[in-house]
C-alpha positions as CSV (number, residue, x, y, z in Angstrom):
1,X,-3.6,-28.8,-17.7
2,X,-1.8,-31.0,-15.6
3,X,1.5,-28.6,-15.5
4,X,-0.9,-25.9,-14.7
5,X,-2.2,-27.5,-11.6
6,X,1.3,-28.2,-10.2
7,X,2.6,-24.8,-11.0
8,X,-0.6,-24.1,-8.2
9,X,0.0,-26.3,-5.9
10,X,3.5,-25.1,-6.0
11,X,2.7,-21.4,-5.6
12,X,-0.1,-22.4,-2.8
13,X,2.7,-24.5,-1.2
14,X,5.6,-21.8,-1.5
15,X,2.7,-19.3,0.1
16,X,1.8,-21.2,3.0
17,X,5.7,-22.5,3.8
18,X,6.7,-19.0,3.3
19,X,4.1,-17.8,5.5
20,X,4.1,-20.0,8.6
21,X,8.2,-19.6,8.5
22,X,8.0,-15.5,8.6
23,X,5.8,-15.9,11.6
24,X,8.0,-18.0,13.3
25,X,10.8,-16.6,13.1
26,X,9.8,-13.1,13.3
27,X,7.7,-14.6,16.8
28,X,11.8,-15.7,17.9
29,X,12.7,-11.8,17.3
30,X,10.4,-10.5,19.1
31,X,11.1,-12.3,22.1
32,X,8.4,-14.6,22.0
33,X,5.0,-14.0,22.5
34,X,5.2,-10.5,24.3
35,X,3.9,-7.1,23.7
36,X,3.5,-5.9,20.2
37,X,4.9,-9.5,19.0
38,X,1.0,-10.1,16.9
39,X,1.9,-6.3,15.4
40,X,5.0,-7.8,14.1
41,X,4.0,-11.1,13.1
42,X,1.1,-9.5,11.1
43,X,4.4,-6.4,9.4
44,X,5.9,-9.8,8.1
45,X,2.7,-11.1,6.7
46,X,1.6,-8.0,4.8
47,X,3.6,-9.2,1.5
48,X,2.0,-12.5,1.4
49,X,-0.9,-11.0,1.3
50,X,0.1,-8.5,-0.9
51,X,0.9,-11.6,-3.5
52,X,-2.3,-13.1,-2.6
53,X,-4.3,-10.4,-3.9
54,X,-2.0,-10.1,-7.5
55,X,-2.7,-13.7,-7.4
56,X,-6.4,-14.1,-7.0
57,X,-6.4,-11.3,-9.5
58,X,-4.7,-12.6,-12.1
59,X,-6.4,-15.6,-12.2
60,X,-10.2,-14.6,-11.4
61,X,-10.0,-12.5,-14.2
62,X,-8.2,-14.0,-17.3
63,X,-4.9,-12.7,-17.2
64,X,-2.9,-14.0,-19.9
65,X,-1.6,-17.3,-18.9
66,X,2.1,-16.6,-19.7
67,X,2.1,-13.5,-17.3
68,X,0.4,-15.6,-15.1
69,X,3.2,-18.2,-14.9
70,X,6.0,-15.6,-14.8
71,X,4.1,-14.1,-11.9
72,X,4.0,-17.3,-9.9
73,X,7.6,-18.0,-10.2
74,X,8.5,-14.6,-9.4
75,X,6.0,-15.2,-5.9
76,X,7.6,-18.3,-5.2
77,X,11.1,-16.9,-5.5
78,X,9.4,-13.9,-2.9
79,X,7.9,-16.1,-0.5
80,X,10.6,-18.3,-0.3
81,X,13.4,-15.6,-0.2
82,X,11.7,-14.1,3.3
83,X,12.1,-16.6,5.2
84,X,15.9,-17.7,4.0
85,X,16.3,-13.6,4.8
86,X,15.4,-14.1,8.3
87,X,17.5,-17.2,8.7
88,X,20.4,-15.4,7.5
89,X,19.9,-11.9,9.6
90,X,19.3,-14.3,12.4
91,X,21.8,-17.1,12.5
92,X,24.3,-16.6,9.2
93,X,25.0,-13.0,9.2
94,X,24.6,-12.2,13.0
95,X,24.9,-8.4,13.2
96,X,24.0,-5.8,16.2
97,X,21.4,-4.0,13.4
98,X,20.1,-7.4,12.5
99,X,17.0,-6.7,14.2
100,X,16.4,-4.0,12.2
101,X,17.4,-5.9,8.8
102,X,14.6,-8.4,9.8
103,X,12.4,-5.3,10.2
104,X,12.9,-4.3,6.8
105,X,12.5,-7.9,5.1
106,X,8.7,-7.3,4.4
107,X,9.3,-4.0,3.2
108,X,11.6,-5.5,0.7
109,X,9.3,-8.4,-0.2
110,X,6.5,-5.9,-0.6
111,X,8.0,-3.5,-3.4
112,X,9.2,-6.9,-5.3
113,X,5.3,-7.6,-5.1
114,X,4.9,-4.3,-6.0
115,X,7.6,-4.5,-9.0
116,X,5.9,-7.8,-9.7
117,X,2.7,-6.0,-10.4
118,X,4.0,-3.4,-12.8
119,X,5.9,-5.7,-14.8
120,X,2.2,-7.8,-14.8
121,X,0.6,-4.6,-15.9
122,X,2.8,-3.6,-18.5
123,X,3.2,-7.2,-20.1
124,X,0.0,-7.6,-20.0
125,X,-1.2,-4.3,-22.2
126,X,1.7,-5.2,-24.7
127,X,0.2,-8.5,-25.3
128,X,-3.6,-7.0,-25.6
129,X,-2.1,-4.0,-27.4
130,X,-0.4,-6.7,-30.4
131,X,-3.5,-9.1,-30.6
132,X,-6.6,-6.5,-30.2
133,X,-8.6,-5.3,-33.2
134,X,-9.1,-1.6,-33.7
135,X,-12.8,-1.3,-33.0
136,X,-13.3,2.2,-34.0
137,X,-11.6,5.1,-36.6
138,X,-9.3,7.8,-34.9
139,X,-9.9,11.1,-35.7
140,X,-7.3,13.1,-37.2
141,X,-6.9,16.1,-35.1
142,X,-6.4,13.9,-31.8
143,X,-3.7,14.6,-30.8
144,X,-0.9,11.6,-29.4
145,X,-1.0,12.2,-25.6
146,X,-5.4,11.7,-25.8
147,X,-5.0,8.8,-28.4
148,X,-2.3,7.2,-25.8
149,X,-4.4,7.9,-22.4
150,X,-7.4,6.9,-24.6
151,X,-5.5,3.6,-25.3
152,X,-4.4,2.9,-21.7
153,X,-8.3,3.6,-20.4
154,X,-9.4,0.9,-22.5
155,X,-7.4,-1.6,-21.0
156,X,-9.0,-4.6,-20.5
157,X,-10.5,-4.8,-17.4
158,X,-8.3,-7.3,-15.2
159,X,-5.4,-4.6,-15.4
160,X,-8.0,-2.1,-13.9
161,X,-9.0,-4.4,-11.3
162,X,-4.9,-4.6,-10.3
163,X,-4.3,-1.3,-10.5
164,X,-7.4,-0.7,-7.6
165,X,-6.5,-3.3,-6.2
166,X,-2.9,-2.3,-5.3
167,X,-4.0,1.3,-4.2
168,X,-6.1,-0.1,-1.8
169,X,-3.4,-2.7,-0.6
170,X,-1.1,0.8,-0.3
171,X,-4.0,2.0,1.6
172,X,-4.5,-0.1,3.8
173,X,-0.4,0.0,4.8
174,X,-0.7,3.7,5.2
175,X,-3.2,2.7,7.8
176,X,-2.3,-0.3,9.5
177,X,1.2,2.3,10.2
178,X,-0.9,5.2,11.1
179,X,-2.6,2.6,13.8
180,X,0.3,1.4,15.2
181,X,1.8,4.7,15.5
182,X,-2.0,6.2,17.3
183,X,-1.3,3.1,19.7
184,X,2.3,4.7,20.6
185,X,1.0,8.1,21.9
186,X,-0.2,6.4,25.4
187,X,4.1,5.3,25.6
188,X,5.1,8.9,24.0
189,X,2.9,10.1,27.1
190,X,4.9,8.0,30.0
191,X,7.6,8.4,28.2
192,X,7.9,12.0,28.7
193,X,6.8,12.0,32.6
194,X,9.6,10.0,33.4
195,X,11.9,12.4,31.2
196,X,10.7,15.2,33.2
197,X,11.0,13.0,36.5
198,X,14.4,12.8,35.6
199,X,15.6,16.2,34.6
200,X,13.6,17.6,38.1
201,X,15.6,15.0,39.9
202,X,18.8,16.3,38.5
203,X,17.7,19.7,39.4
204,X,16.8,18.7,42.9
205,X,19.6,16.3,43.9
206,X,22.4,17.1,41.8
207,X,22.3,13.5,40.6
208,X,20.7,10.9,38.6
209,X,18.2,8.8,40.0
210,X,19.4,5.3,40.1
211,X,17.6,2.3,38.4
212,X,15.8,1.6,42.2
213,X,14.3,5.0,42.4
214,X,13.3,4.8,38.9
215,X,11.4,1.6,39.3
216,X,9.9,2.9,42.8
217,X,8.9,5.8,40.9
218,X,7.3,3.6,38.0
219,X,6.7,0.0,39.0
220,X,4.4,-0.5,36.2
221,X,7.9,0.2,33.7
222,X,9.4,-3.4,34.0
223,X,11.3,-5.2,31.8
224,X,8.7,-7.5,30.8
225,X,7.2,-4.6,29.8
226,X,9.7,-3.3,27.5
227,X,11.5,-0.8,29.6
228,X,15.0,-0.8,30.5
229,X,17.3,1.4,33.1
230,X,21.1,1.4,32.3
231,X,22.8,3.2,34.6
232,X,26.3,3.9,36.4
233,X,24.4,5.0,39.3
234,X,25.9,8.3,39.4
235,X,26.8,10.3,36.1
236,X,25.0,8.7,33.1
237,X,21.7,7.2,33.1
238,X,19.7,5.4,29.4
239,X,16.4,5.0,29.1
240,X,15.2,2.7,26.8
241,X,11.0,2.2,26.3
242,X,9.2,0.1,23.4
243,X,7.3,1.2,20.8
244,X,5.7,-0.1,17.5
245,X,6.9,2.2,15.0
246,X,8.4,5.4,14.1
247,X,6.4,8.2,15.1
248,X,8.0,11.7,15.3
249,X,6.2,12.6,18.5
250,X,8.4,10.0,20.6
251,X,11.9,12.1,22.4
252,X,15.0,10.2,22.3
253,X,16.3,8.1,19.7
254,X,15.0,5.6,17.9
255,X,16.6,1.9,17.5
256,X,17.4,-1.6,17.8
257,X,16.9,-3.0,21.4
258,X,20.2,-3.1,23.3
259,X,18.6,-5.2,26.0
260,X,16.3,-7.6,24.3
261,X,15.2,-8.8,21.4
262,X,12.9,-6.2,21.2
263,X,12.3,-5.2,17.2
264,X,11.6,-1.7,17.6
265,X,12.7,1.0,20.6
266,X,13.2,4.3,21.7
267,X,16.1,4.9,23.9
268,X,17.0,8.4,25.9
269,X,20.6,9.2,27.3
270,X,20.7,11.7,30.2
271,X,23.3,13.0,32.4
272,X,23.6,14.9,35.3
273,X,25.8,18.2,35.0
274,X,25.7,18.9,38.9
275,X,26.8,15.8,40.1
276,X,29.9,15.0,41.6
């Protein structure tokens, strides 16, 4: 009983540490707290609470307690690794793409969870397949695929419960992108005026606009704001605007912040064939 309780306080421990660290130091990415910093912070969370739902579930209901252990090392080893992740991306292994390695971390830390929760799955059915009784007399004629799904159905009922539970945690990822991605369109939108501000401008002048004209043009498209101008002032021009996620709608390319510690960005080159 008593190592049971510090194997808990251990994995609680590991959780929260783990936690509070990924925040911080995905908060220092993002260049403090700015816009779509709370989006990121809650991207690094998702696989603790990922491991706090395989968690709950194992122990609410009656998991075998040597799956149980196995499963709370391998969170601890999770939880733990994030953070010493984001260290080294950060401050170890400094790299232009680092931004986007930190990006990545919870995706990583999710499909261990993920791997976590098959192996609990599986281990678990071997253990109830060796101890259970058969409870009733298999006919004959069934054939092995219906006697093996027939098997797998009656899995006891925790394994059900993790099995839901993880296609609602996928879900609920499928939607928290999906959000993020809906909140882009209104930047997609502004994005492409000032593309086509740009390419008229060309047409008209038989230059680029400079970075003045652009901001006279758009004062609302600061830096603070997560745009950025870089320009020779004659033949080459970049536009670089923020964004939460992917989203094939956005033009230009899509990467690291040049300018900023901005995690996520879309950036569009341009130049000017008439000028001189």
């Amino acid at each position: 009983m008593r190592s049971r309780t510090i194997i808990t306080w251990l994995t609680v421990s590991a959780w929260i540490l783990g936690a509070l660290c990924s925040s911080v130091l995905m908060a220092v990415v993002g260049g403090g707290w700015k816009q779509g910093v709370p989006g990121y912070i809650a991207w690094a969370l998702m696989p603790y609470a990922v491991l706090a739902v395989i968690l709950l579930s194992a122990r609410l209901f009656r998991i075998d307690r040597s799956v149980r252990l196995a499963a709370a090392w391998a969170s601890m080893v999770i939880t733990l690794g994030g953070p010493l992740l984001y260290i080294d991306a950060m401050y170890v292994h400094v790299d232009a793409q680092g931004a986007l390695v930190v990006l990545m971390i919870p995706v990583i830390q999710t499909a261990l969870s993920m791997l976590v929760v098959a192996v609990m799955i599986l281990w678990q059915w071997r253990i109830r397949r060796i101890t259970a009784k058969p409870t009733y007399q298999e006919d004959r004629k069934t054939s092995p695929l219906t006697t093996t799904l027939w098997r797998v159905i009656r899995c006891n009922k925790p394994l059900r419960i993790i099995c839901v539970s993880s296609a609602i945690i996928a879900a609920l990822l499928y939607l928290l992108i999906s959000l993020l991605q809906r909140a882009d369109l209104t930047t997609i939108g502004i994005a492409k005026e000032v593309d086509a501000f740009i390419i008229q401008y060309c047409e008209d002048n038989k230059s680029l606009p400079t970075a003045g004209v652009l901001q006279g043009q758009f004062p609302t498209l600061t830096r603070e704001a997560g745009w950025f101008y870089y320009t020779d002032d004659k033949t080459w021009l970049r536009v670089q605007y923020p964004m939460r996620w992917w989203n094939k709608k956005a033009i230009g390319e899509r990467r690291i912040s040049e300018f900023t510690a901005t995690v996520y960005a879309y950036s569009v080159d341009y130049t000017c064939k008439g000028a001189p």
